[in-house]
N, CA, C and O of each residue as an XYZ file, in Angstrom:
472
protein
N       0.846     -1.177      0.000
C       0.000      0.000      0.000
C       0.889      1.237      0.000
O       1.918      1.278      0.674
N       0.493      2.207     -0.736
C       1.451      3.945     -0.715
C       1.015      4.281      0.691
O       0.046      3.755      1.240
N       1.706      5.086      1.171
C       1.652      6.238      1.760
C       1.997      7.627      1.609
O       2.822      8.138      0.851
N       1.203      8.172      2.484
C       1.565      9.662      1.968
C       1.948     10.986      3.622
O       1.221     11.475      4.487
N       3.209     11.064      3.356
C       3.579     12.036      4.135
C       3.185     13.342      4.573
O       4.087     14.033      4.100
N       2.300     14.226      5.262
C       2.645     15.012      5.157
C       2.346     16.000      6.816
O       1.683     15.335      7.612
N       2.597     16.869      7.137
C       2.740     17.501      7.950
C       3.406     16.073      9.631
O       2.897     16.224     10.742
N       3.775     15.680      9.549
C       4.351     14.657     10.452
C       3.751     13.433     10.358
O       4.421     12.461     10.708
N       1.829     13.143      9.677
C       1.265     12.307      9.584
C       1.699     11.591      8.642
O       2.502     12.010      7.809
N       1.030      9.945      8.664
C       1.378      9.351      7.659
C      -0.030      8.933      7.255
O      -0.722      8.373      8.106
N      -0.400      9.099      6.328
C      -1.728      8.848      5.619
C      -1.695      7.920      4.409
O      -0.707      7.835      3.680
N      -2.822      7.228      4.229
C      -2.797      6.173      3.178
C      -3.348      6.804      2.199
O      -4.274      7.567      2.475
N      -2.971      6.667      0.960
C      -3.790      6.766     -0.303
C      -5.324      6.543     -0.395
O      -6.079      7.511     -0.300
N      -5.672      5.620     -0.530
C      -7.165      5.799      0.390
C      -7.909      7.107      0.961
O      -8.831      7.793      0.520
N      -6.962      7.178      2.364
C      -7.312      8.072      3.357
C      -7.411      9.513      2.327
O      -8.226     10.434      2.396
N      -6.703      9.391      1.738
C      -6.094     10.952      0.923
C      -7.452     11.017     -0.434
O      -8.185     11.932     -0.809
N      -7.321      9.783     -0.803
C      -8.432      9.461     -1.359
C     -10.143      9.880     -1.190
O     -10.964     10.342     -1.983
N     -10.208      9.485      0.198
C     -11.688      9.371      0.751
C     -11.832     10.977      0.997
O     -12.788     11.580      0.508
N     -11.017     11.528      1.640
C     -10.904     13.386      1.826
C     -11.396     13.554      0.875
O     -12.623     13.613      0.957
N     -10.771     13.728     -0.566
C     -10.933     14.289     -1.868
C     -12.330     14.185     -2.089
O     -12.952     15.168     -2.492
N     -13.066     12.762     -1.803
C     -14.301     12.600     -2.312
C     -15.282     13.613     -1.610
O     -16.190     14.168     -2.229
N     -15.049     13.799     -0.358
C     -15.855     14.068      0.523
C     -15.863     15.130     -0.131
O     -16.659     15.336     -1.048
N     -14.720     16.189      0.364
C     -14.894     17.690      0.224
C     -15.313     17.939     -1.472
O     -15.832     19.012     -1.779
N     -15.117     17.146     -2.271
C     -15.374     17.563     -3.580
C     -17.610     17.580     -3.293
O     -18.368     18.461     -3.698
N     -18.003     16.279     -2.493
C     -19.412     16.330     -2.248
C     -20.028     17.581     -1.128
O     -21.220     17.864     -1.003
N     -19.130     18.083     -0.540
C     -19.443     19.490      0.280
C     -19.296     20.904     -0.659
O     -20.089     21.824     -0.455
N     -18.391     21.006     -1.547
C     -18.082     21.989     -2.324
C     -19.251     21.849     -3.347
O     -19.502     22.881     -3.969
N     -20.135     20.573     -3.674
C     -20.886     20.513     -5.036
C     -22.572     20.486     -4.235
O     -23.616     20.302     -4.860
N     -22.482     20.691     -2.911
C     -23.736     21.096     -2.038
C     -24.063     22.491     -1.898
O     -25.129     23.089     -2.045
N     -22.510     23.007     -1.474
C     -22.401     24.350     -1.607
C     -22.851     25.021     -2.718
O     -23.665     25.941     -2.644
N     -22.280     24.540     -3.946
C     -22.690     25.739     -5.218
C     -24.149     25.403     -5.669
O     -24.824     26.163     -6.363
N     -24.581     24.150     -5.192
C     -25.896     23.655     -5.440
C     -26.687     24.666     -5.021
O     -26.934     25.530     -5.862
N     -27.258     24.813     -3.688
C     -27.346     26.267     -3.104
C     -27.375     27.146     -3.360
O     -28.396     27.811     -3.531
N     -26.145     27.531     -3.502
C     -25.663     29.102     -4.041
C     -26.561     29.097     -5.496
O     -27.587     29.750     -5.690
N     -26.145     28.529     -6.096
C     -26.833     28.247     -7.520
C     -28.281     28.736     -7.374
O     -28.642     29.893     -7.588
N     -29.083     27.704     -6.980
C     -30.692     27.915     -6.741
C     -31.044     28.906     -5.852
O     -32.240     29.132     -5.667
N     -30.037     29.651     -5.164
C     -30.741     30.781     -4.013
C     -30.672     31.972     -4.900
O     -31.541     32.843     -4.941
N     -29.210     31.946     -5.849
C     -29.562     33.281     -6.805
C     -30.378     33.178     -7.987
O     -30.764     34.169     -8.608
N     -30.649     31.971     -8.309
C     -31.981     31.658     -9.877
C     -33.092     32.184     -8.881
O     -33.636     33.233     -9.227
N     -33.431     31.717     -7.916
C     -34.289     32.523     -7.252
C     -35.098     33.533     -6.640
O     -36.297     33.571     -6.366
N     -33.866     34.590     -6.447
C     -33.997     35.996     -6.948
C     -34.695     36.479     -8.154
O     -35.326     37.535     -8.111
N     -34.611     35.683     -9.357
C     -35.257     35.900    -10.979
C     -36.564     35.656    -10.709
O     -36.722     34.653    -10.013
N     -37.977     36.472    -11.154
C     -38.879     36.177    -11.545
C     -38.990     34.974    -12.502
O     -39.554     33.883    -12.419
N     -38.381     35.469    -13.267
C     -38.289     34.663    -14.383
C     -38.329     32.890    -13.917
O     -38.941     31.960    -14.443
N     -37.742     32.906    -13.157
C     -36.874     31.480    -13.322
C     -37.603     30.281    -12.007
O     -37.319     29.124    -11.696
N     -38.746     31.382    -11.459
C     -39.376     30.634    -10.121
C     -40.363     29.208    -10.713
O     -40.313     28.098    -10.182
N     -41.101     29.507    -11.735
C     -41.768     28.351    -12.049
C     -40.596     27.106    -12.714
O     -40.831     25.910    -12.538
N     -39.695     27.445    -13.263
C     -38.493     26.729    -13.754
C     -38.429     25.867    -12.467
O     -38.560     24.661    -12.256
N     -38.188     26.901    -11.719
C     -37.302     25.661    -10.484
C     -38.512     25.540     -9.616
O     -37.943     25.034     -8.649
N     -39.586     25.619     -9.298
C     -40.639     24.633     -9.007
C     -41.244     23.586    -10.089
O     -41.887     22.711     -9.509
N     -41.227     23.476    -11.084
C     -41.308     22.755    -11.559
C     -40.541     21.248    -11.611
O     -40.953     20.099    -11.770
N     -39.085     21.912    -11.373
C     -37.959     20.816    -11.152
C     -37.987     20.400     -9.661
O     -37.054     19.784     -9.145
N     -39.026     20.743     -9.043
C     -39.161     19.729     -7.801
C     -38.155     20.642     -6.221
O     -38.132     20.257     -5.052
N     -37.497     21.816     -6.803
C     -36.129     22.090     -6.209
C     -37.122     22.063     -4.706
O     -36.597     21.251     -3.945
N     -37.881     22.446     -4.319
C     -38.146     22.204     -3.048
C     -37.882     21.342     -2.118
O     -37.573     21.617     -0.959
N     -38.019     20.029     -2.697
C     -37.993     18.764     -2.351
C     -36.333     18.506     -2.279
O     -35.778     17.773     -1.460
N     -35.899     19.024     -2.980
C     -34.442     18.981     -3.270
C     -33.645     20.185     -1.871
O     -32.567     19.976     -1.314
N     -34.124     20.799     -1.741
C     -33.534     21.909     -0.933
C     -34.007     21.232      0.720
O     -33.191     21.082      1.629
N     -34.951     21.014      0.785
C     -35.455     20.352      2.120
C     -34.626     20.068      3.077
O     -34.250     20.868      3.934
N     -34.143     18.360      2.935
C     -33.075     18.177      3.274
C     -31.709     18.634      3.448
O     -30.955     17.983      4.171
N     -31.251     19.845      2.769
C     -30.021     20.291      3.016
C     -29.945     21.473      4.423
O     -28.974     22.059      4.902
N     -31.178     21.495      4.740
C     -31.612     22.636      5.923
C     -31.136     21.676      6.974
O     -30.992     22.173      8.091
N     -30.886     20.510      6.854
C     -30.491     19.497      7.931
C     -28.887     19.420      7.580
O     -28.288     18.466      8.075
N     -28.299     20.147      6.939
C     -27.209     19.591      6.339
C     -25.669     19.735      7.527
O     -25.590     20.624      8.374
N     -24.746     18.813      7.340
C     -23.805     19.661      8.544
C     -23.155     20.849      8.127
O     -22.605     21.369      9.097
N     -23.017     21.396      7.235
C     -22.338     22.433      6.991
C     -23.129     23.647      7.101
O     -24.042     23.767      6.284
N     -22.972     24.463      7.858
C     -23.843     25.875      8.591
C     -24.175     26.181      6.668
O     -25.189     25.732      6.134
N     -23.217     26.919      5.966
C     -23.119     27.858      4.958
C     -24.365     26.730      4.032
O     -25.256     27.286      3.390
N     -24.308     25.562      4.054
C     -25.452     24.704      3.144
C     -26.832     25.177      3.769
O     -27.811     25.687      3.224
N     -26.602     24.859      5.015
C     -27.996     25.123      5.377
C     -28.668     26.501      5.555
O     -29.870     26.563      5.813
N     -28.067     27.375      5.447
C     -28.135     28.844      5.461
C     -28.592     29.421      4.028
O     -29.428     30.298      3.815
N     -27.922     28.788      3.226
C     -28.023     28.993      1.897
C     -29.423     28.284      1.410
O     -30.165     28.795      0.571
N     -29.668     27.040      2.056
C     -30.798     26.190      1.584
C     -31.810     27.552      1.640
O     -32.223     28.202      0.679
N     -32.162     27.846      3.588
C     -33.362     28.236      3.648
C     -33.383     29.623      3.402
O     -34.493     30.151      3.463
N     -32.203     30.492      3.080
C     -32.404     31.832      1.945
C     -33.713     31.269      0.386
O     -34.778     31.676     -0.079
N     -32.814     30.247      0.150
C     -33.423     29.431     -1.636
C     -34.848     29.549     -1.557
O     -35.699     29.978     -2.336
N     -34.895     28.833      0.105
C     -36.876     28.249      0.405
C     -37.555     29.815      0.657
O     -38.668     29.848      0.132
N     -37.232     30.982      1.245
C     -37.728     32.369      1.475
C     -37.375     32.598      0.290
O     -38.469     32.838     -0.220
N     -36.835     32.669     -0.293
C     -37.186     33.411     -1.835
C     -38.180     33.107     -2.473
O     -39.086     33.884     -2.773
N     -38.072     31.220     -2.916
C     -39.565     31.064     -3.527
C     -40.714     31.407     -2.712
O     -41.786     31.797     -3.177
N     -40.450     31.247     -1.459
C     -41.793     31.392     -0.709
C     -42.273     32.808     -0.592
O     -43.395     33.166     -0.233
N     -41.023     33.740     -1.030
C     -42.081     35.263     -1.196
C     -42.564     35.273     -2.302
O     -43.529     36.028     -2.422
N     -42.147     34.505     -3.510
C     -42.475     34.997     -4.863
C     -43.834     35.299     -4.287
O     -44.154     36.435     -3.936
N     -44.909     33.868     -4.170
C     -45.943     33.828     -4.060
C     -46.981     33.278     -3.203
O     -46.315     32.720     -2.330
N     -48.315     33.079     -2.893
C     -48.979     32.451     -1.912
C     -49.000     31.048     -2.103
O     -49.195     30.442     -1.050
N     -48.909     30.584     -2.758
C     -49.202     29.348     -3.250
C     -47.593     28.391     -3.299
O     -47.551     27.165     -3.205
N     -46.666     29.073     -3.425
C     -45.092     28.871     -2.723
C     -44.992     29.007     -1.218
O     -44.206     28.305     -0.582
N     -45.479     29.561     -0.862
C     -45.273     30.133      0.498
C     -46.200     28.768      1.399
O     -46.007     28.223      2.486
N     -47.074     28.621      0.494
C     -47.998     27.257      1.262
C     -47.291     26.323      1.247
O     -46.852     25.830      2.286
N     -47.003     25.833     -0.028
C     -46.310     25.021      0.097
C     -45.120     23.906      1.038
O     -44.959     22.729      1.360
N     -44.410     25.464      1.179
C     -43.844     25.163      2.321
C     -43.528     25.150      3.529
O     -42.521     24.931      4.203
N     -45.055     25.550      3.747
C     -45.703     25.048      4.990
C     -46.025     23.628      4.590
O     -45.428     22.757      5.222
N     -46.986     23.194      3.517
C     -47.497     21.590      3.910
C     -46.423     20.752      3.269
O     -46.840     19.673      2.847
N     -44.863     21.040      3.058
C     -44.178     20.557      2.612
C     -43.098     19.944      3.984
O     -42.167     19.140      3.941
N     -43.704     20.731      5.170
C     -43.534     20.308      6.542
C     -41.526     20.700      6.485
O     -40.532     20.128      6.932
N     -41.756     21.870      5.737
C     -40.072     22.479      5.629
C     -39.844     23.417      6.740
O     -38.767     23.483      7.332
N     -41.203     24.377      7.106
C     -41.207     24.564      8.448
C     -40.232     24.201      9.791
O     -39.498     25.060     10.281
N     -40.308     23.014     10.248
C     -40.270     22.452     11.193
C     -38.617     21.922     11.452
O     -37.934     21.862     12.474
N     -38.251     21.465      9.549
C     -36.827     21.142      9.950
C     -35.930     22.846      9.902
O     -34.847     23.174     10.387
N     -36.863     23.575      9.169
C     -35.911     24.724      9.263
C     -35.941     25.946     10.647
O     -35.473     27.085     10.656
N     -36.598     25.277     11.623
C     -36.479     25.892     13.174
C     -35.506     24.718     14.096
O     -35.158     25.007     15.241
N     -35.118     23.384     13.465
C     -35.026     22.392     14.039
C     -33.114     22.668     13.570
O     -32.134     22.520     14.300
N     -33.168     23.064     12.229
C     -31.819     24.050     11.954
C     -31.266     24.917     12.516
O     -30.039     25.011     12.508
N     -32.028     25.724     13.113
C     -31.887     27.147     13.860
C     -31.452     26.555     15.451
O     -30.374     26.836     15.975
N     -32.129     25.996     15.867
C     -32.148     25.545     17.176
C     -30.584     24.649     17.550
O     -29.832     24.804     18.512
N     -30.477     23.664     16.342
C     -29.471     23.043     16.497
C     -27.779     23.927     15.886
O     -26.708     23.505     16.324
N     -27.811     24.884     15.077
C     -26.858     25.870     15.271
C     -26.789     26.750     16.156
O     -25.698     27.317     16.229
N     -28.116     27.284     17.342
C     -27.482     27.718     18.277
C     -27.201     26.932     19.460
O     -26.904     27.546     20.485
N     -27.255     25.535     19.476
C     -26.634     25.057     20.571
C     -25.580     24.924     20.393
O     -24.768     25.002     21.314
N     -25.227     24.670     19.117
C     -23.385     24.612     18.315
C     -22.866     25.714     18.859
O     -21.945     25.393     19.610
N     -23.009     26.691     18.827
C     -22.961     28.161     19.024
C     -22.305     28.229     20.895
O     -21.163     28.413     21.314
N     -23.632     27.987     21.642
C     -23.866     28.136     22.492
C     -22.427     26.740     23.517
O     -21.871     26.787     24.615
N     -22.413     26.120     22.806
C     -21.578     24.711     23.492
C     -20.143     25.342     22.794
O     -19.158     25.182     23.516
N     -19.950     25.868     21.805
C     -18.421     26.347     21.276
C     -18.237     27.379     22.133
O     -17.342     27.084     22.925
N     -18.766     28.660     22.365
C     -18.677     29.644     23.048
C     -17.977     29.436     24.656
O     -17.082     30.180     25.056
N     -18.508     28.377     25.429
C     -18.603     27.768     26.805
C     -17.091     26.870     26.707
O     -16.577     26.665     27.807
N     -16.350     26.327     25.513
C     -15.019     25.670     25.662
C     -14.308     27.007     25.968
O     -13.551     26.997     26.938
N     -14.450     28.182     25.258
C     -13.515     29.624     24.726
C     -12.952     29.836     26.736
O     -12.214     30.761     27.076
């Protein structure tokens, strides 16, 4: 098996391997996001991306571990949900509500438990 040197550690190819995958799947959550929170801003482009389901798609990332994903998700979900009333319902009976206070709650205990090591 290789290894790989670096800062005093010795890491396996693999190991160096499995990193790469990961952060390449955190970086492609991120622009996912970013992506759909600024199409969102567009009039234009709101029935586009309800149509493509993005709700359903954004949902879950309000649970996501990375603060900036989930921050970004529920900017995406308040945008469509001002376009209109019928967006805005939605995600209420889309029960997006609930994980996105369940988001809030669980970044300020992150918050609140990091602060208390300092």
């Amino acid at each position: 098996m290789m290894y790989l040197y670096t800062s005093n550690r010795l890491y396996s190819v693999w190991h160096v391997w499995c990193f790469a995958v990961f952060e390449q799947y955190q970086k492609a959550r991120i622009q996912f996001v970013q992506t759909i929170a600024e199409q969102a801003s567009r009039p234009q482009n709101i029935e586009i991306l309800q149509n493509a389901g993005v709700m359903s798609l954004l949902r879950p990332l309000l649970l996501d571990t990375v603060p900036s994903v989930q921050q970004t998700a529920a900017l995406a979900l308040g945008r469509l949900a001002n376009y209109n009333d019928n967006l805005a319902e939605a995600v209420v009976k889309g029960d997006i509500l609930p994980q996105l206070v369940y988001s809030l709650s669980e970044q300020n205990v992150r918050v609140l438990v990091n602060s208390q090591r300092c």
